[in-house]
C-alpha positions in Angstrom: 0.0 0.0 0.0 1.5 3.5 -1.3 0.2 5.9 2.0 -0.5 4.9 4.9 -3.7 6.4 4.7 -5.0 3.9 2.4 -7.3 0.7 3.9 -5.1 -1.9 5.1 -5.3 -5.3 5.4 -4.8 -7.6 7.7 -3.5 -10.9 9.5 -5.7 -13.5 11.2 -6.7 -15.9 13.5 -8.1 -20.0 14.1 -7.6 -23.1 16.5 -5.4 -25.3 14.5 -1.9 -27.0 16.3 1.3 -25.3 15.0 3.2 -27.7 12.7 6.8 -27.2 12.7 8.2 -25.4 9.6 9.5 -28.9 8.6 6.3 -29.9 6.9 7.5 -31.4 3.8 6.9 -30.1 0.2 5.9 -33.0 -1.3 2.8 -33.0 1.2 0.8 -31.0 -1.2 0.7 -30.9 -4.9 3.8 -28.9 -6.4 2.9 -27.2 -9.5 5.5 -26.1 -12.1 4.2 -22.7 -11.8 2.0 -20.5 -9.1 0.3 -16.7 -8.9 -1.0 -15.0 -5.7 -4.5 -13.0 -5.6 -4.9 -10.6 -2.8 -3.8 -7.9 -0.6 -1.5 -6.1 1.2 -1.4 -9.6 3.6 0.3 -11.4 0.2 2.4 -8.6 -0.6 3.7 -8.9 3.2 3.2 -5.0 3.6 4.7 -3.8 6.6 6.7 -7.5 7.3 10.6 -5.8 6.0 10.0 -2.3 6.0 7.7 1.3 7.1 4.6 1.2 5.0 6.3 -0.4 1.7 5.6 -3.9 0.6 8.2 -7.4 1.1 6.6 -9.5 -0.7 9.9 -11.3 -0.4 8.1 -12.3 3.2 4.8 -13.1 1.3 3.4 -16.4 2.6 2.3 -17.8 -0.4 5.3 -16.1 -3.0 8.1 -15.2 -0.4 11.7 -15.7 -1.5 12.9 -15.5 2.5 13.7 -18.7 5.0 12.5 -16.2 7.5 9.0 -17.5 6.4 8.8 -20.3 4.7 6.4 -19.5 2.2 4.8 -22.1 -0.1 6.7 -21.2 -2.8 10.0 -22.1 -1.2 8.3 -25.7 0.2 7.1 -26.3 -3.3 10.6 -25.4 -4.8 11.9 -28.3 -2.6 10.6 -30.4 -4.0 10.8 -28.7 -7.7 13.5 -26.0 -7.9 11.9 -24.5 -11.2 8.6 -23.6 -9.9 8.6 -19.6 -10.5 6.3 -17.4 -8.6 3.9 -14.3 -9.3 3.0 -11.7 -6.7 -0.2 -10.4 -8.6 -1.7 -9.1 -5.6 -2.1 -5.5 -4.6 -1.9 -3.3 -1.5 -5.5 -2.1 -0.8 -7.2 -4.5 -3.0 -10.7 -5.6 -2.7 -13.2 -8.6 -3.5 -13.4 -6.1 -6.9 -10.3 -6.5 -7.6 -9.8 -9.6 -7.7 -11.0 -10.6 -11.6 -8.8 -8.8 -12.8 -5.6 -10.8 -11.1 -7.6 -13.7 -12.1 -7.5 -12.2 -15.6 -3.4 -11.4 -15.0 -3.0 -15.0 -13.4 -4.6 -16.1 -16.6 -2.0 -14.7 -18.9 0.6 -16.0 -17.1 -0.7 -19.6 -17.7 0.7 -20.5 -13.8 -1.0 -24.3 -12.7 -1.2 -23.4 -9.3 -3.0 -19.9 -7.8 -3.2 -18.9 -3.8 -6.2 -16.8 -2.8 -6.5 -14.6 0.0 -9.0 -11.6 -0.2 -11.8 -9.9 1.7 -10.3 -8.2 4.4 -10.1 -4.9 3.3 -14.1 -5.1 2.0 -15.1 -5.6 6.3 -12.1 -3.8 7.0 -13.3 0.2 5.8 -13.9 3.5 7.5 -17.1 3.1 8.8 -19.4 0.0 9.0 -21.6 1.5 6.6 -18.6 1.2 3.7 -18.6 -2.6 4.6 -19.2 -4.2 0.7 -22.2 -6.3 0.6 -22.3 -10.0 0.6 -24.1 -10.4 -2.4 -21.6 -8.2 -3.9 -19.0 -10.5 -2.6 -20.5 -13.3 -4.2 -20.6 -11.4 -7.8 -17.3 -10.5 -7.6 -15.5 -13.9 -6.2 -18.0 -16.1 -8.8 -16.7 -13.9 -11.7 -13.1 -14.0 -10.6 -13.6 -18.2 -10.0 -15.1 -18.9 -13.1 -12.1 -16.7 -15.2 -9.6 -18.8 -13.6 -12.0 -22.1 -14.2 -11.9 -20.9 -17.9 -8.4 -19.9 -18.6 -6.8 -22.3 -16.6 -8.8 -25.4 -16.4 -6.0 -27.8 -15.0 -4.5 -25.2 -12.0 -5.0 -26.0 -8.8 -6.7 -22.9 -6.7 -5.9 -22.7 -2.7 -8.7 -20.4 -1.0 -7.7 -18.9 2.6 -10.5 -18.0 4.5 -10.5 -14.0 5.9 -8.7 -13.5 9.1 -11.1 -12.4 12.0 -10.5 -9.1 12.3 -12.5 -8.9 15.9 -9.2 -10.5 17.3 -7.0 -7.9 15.8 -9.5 -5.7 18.8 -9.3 -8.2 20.9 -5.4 -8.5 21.4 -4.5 -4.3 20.4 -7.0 -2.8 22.5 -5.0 -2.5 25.6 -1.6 -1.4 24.1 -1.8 2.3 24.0 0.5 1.8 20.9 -1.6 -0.2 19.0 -4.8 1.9 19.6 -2.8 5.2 18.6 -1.5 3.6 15.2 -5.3 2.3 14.7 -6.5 6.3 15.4 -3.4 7.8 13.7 -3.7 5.9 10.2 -7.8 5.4 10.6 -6.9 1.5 10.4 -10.1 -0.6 9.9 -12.5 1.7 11.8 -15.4 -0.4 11.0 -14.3 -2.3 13.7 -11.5 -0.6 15.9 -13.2 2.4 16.2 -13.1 3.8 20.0 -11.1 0.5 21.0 -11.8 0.7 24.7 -15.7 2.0 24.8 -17.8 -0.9 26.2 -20.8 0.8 25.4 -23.5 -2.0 23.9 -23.7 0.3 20.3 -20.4 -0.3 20.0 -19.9 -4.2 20.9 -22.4 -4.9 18.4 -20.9 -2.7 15.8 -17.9 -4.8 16.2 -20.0 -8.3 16.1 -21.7 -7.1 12.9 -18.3 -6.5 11.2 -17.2 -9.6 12.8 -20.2 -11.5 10.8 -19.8 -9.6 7.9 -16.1 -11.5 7.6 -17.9 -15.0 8.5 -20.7 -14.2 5.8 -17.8 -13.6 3.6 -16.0 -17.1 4.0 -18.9 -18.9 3.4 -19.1 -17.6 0.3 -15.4 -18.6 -0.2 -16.2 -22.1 1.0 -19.5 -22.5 -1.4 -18.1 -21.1 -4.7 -14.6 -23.2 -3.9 -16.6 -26.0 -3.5 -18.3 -25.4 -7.3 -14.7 -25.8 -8.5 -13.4 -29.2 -9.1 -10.0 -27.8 -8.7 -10.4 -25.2 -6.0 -9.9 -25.9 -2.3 -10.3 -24.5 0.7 -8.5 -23.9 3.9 -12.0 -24.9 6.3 -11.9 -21.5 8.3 -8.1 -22.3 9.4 -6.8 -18.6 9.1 -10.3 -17.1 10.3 -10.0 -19.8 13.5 -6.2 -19.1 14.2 -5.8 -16.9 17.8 -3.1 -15.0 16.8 -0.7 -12.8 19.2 0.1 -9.0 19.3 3.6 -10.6 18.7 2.8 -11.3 14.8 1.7 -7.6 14.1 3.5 -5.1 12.6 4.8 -2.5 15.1 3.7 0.4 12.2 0.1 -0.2 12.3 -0.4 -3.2 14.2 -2.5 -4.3 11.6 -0.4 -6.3 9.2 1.4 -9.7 9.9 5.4 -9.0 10.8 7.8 -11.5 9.2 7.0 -13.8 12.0 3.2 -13.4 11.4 3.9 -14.4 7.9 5.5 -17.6 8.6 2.8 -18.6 10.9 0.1 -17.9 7.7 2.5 -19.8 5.3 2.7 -22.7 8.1 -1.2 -22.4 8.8 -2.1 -22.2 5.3 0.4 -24.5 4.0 -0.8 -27.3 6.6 -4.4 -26.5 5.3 -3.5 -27.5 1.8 -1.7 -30.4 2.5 -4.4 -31.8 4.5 -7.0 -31.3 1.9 
């Protein structure tokens, strides 16, 4: 993301057991080629540097050991698979055809999906993007990667549960003055510490917003021969202050990342 002004995106949560970062590549399909659809989570904004992207530290396309991504497990196995960062800082569920169209062109047999965030994830709840808009937009993207690539494989994450981003940030006086200072997801971290009953269901109604959002993921993967998906790992995962950014507390830091790649990865593998 250029400014950080601009709606962010962020890391996630779920109750899975951590699998050490030994999980071999051979566990889950290895294609000869992959692309990434997403955000600013795939582009590992904030995981290397102050509001810039590293998607070197991307969990799905990272080049860095520091995270593991499933690029480098899937180059274990194959060193020739190459790797496509098509996602984009900011993006939403809009968005997304047209990396499907760009994944398309680039004829890869294996694509990572992780979008949604940012459309639950705006400057007021009202801004929050529909979930039959959701559904337009995700079908339309689905069925141009069903089209133009017929034989990839497509990994779905769900959306990360952005009520736990309030949940573990709203007692660091840090964290709530980078949410205030760079109006980070107010839909939902809006006055952080008010316990007034408007306010807590605010934050369930985005909270259900996000869960609406992954079923659609899960029903219009499930259309797809080819498409899987990840069962609500990422949305389940309780992740710590310790994998956010120190910037915005928002975005997953480099350790954040790895714990997506292992989470993720692990999903995949068991499908």
């Amino acid at each position: 993301m250029p400014t950080p002004r601009r709606t962010l995106t962020l890391l996630a949560a779920v109750t899975l057991v951590f699998v050490p970062a030994t999980t071999e590549a051979h566990a889950a399909e290895v294609p000869g080629s992959m692309a990434a659809l997403g955000d600013s989570i795939t582009r590992g904004f904030n995981a290397c540097g102050f509001f810039v992207d590293c998607t070197s530290r991307s969990w799905s396309t990272g080049s860095s050991s520091s995270v593991n991504s499933h690029y480098l497990r899937f180059r274990a196995a194959n060193p020739s698979v190459v790797a496509h960062n098509d996602a984009r800082s900011g993006a939403k569920v809009a968005d997304l055809p047209g990396q499907a169209d760009r994944a398309v062109s680039q004829g890869v047999d294996h694509v990572t999906i992780l979008m949604g965030a940012n459309d639950a994830c705006t400057s007021s709840e009202a801004g929050m993007t529909t979930v039959a808009d959701f559904e337009a937009r995700f079908r339309t993207a689905m069925q141009r990667l069903a089209t133009g690539l017929p034989e990839a494989s497509v990994f779905v994450s769900s959306i990360p549960d952005v009520k736990r981003l309030w949940e573990v940030g709203r007692n660091s006086s840090s964290a709530r003055a980078a949410w205030s200072a760079f109006s980070i997801c107010q839909s939902m971290l809006a006055d952080p510490r008010s316990t007034d009953p408007s306010d807590a269901d605010r934050r369930e109604r985005v909270r259900q917003r996000v869960s609406d959002f992954n079923a659609v993921l899960a029903r219009v993967c499930a259309e797809q021969a080819r498409c899987r998906y990840d069962g609500g790992a990422v949305f389940a995962y309780p992740f710590a202050l310790s994998h956010l950014s120190t910037w915005d507390y928002f975005h997953p830091n480099t350790s954040g990342q790895r714990l997506l790649a292992e989470i993720t990865y692990t999903a995949l593998s068991d499908l």
